[in-house]
DRENTORKOL-3810 file (N, C-alpha, C; in nm, 4 decimals):
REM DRENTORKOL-3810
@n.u->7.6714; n.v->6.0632; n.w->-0.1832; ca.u->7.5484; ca.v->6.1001; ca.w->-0.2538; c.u->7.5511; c.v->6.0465; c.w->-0.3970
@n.u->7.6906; n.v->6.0773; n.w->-0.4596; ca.u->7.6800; ca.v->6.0348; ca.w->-0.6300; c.u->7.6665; c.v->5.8721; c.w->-0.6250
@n.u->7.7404; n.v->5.7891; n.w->-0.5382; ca.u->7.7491; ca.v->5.6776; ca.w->-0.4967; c.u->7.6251; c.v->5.6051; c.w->-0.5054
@n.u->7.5046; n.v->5.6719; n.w->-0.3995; ca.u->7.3915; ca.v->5.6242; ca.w->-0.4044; c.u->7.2979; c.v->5.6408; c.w->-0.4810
@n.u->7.2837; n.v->5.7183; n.w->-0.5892; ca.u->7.2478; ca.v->5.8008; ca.w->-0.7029; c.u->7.2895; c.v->5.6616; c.w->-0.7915
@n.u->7.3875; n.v->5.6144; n.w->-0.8514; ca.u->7.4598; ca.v->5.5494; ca.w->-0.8946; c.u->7.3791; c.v->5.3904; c.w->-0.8582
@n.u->7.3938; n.v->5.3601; n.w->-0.7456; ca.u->7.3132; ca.v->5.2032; ca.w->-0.7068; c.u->7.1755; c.v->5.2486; c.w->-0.7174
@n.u->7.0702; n.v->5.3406; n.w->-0.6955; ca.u->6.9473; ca.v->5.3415; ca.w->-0.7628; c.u->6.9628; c.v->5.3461; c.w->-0.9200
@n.u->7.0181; n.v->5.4041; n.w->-0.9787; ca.u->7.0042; ca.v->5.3996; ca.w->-1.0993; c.u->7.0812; c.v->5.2348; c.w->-1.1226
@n.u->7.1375; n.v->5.1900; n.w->-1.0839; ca.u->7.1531; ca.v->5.0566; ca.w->-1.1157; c.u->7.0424; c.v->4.9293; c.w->-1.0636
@n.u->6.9936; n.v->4.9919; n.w->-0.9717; ca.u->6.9072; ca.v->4.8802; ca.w->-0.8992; c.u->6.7573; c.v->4.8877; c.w->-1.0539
@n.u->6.7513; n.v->5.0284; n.w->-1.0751; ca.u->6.6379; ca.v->4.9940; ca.w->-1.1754; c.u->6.6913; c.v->4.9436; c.w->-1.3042
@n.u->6.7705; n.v->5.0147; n.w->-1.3517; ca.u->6.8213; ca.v->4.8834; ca.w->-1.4827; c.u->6.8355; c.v->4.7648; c.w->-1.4485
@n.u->6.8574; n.v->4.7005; n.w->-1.3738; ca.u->6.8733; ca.v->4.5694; ca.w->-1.3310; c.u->6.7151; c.v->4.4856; c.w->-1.3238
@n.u->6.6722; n.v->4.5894; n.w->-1.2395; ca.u->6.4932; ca.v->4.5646; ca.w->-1.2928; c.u->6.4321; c.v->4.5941; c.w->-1.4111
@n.u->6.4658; n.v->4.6912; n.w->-1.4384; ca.u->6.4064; ca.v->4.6604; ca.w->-1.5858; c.u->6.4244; c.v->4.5155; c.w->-1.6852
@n.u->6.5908; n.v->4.5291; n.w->-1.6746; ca.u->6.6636; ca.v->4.4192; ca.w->-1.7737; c.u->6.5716; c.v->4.2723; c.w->-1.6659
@n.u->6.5531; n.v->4.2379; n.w->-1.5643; ca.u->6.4716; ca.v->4.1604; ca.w->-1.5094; c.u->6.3346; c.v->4.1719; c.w->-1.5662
@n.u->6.2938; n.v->4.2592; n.w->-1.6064; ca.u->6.1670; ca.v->4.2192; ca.w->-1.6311; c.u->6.1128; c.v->4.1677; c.w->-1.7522
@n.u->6.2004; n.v->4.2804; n.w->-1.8371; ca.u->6.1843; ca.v->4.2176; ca.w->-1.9712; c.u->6.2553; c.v->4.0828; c.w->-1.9883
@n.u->6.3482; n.v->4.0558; n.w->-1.9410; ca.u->6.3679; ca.v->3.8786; ca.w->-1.9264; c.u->6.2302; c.v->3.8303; c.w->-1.8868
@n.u->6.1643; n.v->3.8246; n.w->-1.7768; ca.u->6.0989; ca.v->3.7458; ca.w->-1.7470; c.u->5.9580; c.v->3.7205; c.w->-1.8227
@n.u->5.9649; n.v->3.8428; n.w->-1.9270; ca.u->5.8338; ca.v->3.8489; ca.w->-2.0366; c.u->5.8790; c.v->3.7788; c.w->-2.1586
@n.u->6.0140; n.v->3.7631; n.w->-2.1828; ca.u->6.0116; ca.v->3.6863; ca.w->-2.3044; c.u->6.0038; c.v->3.5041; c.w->-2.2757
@n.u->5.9409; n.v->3.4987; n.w->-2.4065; ca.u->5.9121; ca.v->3.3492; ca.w->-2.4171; c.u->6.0229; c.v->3.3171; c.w->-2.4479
@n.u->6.1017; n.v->3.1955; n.w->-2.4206; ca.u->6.2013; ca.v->3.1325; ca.w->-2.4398; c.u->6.1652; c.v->2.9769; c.w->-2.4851
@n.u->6.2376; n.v->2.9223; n.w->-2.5250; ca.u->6.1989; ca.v->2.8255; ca.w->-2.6261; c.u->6.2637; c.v->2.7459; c.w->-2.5578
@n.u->6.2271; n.v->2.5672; n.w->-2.5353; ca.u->6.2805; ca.v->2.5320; ca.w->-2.4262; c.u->6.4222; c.v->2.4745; c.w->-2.4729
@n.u->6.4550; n.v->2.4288; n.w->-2.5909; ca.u->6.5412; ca.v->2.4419; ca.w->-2.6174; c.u->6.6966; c.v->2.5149; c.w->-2.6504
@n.u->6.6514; n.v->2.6201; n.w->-2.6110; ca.u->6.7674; ca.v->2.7327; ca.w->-2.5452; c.u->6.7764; c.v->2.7093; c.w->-2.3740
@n.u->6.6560; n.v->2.6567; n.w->-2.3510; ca.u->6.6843; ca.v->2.6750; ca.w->-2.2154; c.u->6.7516; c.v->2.5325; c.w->-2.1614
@n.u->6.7185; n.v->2.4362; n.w->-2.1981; ca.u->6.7872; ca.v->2.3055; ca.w->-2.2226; c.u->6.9332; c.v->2.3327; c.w->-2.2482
@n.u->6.9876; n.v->2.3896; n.w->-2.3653; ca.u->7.1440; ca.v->2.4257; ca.w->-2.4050; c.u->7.2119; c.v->2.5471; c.w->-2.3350
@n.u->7.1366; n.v->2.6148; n.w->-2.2572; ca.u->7.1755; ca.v->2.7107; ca.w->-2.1287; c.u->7.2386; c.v->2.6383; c.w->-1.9704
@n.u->7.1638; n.v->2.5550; n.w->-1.9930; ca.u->7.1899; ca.v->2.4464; ca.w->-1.8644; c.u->7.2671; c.v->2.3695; c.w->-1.8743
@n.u->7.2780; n.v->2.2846; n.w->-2.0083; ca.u->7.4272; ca.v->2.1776; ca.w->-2.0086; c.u->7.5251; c.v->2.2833; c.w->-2.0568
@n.u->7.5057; n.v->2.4337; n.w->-2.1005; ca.u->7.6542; ca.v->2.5323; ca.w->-2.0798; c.u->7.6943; c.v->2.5586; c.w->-1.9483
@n.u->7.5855; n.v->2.6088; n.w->-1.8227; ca.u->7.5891; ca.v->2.6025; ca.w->-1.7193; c.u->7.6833; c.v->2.4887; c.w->-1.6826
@n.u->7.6383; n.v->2.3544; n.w->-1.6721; ca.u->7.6977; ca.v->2.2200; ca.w->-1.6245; c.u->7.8122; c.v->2.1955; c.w->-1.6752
@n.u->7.8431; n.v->2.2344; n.w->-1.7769; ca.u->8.0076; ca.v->2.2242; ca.w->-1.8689; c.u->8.0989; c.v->2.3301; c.w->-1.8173
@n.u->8.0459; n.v->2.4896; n.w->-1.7361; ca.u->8.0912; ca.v->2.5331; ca.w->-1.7055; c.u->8.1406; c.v->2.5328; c.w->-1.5811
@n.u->8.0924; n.v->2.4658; n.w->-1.5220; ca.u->8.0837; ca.v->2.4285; ca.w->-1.3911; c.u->8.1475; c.v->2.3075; c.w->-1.3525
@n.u->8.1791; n.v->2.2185; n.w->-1.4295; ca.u->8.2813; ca.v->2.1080; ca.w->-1.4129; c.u->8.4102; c.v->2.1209; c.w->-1.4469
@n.u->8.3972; n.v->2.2483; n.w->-1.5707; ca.u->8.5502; ca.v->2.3128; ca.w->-1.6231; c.u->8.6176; c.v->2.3498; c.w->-1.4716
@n.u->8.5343; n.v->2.4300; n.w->-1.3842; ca.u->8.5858; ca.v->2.5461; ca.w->-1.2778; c.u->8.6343; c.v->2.4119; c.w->-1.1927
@n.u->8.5619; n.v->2.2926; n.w->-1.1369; ca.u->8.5727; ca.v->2.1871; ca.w->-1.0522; c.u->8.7265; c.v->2.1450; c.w->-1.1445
@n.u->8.7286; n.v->2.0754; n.w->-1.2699; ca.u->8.8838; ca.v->2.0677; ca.w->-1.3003; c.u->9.0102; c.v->2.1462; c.w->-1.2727
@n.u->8.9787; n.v->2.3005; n.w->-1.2989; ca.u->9.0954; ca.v->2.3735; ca.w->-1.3064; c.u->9.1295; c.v->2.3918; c.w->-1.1275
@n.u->9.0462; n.v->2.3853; n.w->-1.0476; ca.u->9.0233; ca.v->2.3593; ca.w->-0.9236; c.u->9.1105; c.v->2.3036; c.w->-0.8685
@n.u->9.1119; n.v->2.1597; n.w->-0.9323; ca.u->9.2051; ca.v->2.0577; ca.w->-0.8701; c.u->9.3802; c.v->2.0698; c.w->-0.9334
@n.u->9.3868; n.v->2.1200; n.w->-1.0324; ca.u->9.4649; ca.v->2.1232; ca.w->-1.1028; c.u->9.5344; c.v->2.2832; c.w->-1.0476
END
């Protein structure tokens, strides 16, 4: 019971924090330097990978 109590109350913060993301304006230039962090992060994981 506390368990599921626990994932509703998480499922709506998660929506909330979703929503108000999806209302702010973002400037595309954050969103541009979000993506080559993304891509830098993501080639780091592919190096340590092999290594």
């Amino acid at each position: 019971m506390i368990d599921s109590q626990f994932g509703l109350a998480m499922d709506r913060e998660i929506a909330s924090l979703l929503d108000a993301i999806e209302r702010e304006s973002i400037p595309d230039r954050l969103t541009r330097l979000a993506m080559e962090l993304q891509n830098a992060l993501i080639e780091k994981r592919r190096r340590d990978l092999k290594n």
